[in-house]
Residue, then its C-alpha position, 0 to 999 in steps of 0.5 A: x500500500x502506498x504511503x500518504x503523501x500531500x506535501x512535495x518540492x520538485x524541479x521542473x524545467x522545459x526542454x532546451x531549443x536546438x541550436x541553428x546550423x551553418x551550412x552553405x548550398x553546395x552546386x557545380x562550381x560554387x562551393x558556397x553558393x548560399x546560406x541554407x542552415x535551418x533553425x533549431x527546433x524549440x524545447x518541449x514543454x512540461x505540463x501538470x495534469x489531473x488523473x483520478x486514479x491518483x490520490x496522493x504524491x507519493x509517486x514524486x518521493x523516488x524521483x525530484x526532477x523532472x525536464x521536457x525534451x531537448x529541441x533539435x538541431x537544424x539542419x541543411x537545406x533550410x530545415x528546421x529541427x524537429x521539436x521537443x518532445x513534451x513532458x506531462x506530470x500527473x497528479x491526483x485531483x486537488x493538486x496546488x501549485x506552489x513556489x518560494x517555500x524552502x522549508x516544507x514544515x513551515x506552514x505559515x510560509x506555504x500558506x503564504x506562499x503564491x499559488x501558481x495553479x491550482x488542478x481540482x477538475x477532470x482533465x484540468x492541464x496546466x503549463x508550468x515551465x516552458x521550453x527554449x526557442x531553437x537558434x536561429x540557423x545562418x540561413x535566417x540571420x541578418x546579413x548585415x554589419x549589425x549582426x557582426x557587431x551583435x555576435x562580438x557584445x553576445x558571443x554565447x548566443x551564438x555558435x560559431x563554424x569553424x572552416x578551413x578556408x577564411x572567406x566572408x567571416x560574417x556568414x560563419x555564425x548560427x544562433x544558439x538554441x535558449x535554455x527551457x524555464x527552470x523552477x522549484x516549486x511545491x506540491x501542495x494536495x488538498x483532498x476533495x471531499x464532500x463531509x469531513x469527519x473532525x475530532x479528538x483522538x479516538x473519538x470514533x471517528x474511523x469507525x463511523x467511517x467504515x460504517x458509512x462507507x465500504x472503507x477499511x480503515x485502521x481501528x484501534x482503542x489508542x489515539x492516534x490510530x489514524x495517521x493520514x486521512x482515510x476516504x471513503x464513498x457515501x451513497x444516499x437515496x431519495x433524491x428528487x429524480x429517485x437517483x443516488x446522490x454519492x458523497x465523498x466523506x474524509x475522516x481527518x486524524x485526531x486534533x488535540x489541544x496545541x495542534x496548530x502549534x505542533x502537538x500531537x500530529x500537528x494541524x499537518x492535515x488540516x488543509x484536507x478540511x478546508x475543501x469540505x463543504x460539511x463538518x461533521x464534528x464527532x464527540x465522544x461524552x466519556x473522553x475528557x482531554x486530549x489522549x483519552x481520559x474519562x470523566x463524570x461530567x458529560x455535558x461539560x466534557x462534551x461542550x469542553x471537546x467540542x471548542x477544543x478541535x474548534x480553537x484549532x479549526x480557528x487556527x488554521x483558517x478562518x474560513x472555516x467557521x462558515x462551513x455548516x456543521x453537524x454535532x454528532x454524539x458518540x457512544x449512544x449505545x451507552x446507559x449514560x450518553x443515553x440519559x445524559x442525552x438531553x442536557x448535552x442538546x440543550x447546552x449545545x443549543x444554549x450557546x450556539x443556537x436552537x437551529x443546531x442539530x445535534x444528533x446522538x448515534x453509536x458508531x459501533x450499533x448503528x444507532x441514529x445512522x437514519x436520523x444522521x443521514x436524513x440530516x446529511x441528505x438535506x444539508x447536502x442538498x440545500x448547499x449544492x442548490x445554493x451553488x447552481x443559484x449562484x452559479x445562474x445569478x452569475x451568468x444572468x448578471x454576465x453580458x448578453x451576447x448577440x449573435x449575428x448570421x451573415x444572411x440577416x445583414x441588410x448590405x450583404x448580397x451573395 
């Protein structure tokens, strides 16, 4: 199995350009009866491209350096030389293109850092280094005292023939083919992912994933159990056209208090929520703090674990407090969460509102699952229609354009 990789630096660099020739047309009688050196072919390009049978970069761990085929040389009788061959580079969807990062643990500095593409669609392709023009060929440069003068203040740009005889010497010169685009830039993998399951350690939050989804992910009664995130496929019925709605649902590794400073696994993997558009926040009653311990309290210690993984969320990115959210309590299957149910509720809804659903299940049973996914269909749905409105408010408040037939023109006549 292939291990999880979401952050890479790599060096990319387009082909070089061919370099021209100098060459003379040969007839009977004259053995430099014309200039007739081609142009050098130019260098490939490199390219990114999404495939969708990828999910992680763990591809670009083996190998850092990646460069586009060299240009040709030209050659006689005017020929141009043939062209690089390009180099295109796949990577999974949700891919970021970054640049000027050094330290890949710096994560301030890559959140800062420009953003020079960014590949989340089917088949988006993107152009990263460009290659070299190919040298211009003796049979294509000025013949004039100008470029006699240019050669001498540029000598690299250009390649000189070395010939026996003396002759014209402002004929004995070809350009030389420019070096491809060369860059360092980071790889940067945000999963794409409809819910995002967040949480304290051992929570339950990979085994409420297996059981809405046919995921195997690892299971365990210690914290940390989960090291990368896992993925899995939701499927969900009753749909307006009676269709099955599939959701892509993520369990994020546990947060504990100090992520975002670098405790535990740190906010390394916080960058996978930002794409969601539901958090499911995961509580488990019976845990207080951050590795597990029980305690007496449920409302207090459910209400203290929720706004600890909040703080970090917070940390992180701002943006994350408008993403809609569920509250699911965990261990329904116990006496205790069971009568202790109602006060955790209305402690929620004290503090954040009457219209926030908290609902209570057992990963383990199955208890609540119907009443969890009714809540998913919906919020789902009204987050997708809210899109395609303002996808149509767009296009409306867009400039109309007409569009005219050459046979409606008053002055034309065929």
């Amino acid at each position: 199995m292939k291990k999880f990789i979401d952050l890479c630096r790599i060096t990319v660099a387009g082909g070089r350009g061919g370099d021209g020739l100098v060459s003379f047309r040969r007839e009977r009688g004259k053995p430099k009866a014309g200039l007739d050196g081609g142009d050098g072919g130019d260098g490939g390009n490199l390219y990114l491209e999404t495939d969708y049978n990828l999910g992680t970069l763990y591809d670009f761990t083996n190998r850092t350096s990646f460069k586009a085929g060299h240009g040709a040389r030209g050659g006689p009788n005017d020929k141009k030389g043939a062209r690089g061959k390009d180099f295109v580079l796949r990577v999974p969807p949700g891919t970021l293109v970054r640049e000027n990062v050094n330290q890949l643990s710096d994560q301030k500095a890559i959140k800062a850092a420009p953003t020079l593409a960014e590949l989340s669609g089917r088949d988006d392709k993107v152009l990263i280094a460009c290659g070299g023009r190919g040298g211009r060929g003796n049979a294509h440069l000025p013949r004039s005292s100008d470029a006699m003068v240019e050669y001498k203040e540029k000598p690299r740009r250009f390649c000189q023939f070395k010939g026996r005889s003396k002759g014209d010497s402002k004929y004995y010169w070809a350009e030389k083919g420019m070096a491809g685009q060369r860059k360092e830039i980071l790889l940067e993998l945000k999963l794409i992912a409809d819910i995002g399951i967040v949480g304290l350690p051992n929570a339950g939050k990979s085994t409420l994933l297996n059981a809405l989804t046919s995921s195997r992910a690892e299971v365990g009664s210690y914290p940390f159990t989960t090291l990368h995130p896992n993925l899995g496929v939701l499927k969900l019925d009753g749909t307006k056209r009676g269709r099955q709605r599939s959701l892509v649902v993520a369990d994020i590794p546990g947060l504990v208090e100090g992520a975002s400073e670098g405790k535990g696994l740190g906010d390394e993997f916080l960058r996978h929520v930002e794409r969601t558009r539901v958090l499911i926040h995961l509580i488990d009653p019976l845990t207080v703090g951050d590795m597990g311990e029980s305690g007496s309290d449920l409302t207090e210690q459910s209400w203290r674990n929720y706004r600890v993984v909040r703080r970090e969320l917070i940390a992180w990115s701002k943006a994350l407090l408008e993403k809609p959210e569920l509250i699911v309590i965990n261990k329904g299957d116990v006496t205790e969460v069971q009568v202790g149910f109602s006060e955790i509720r209305e402690r929620f809804r004290l503090e954040m509102g009457s219209d926030v659903p908290v609902i209570l299940i057992s990963a383990v049973t199955g208890q609540g699952f119907d009443n969890l996914l009714v809540e998913l269909r919906d919020l789902v749905g009204r987050i997708i229609q809210k899109s395609r409105e303002d996808e149509s408010t767009k296009r409306a408040g867009a400039k109309d354009i007409k569009i005219y037939h050459i046979n409606n023109l008053k002055h034309y006549k065929i």
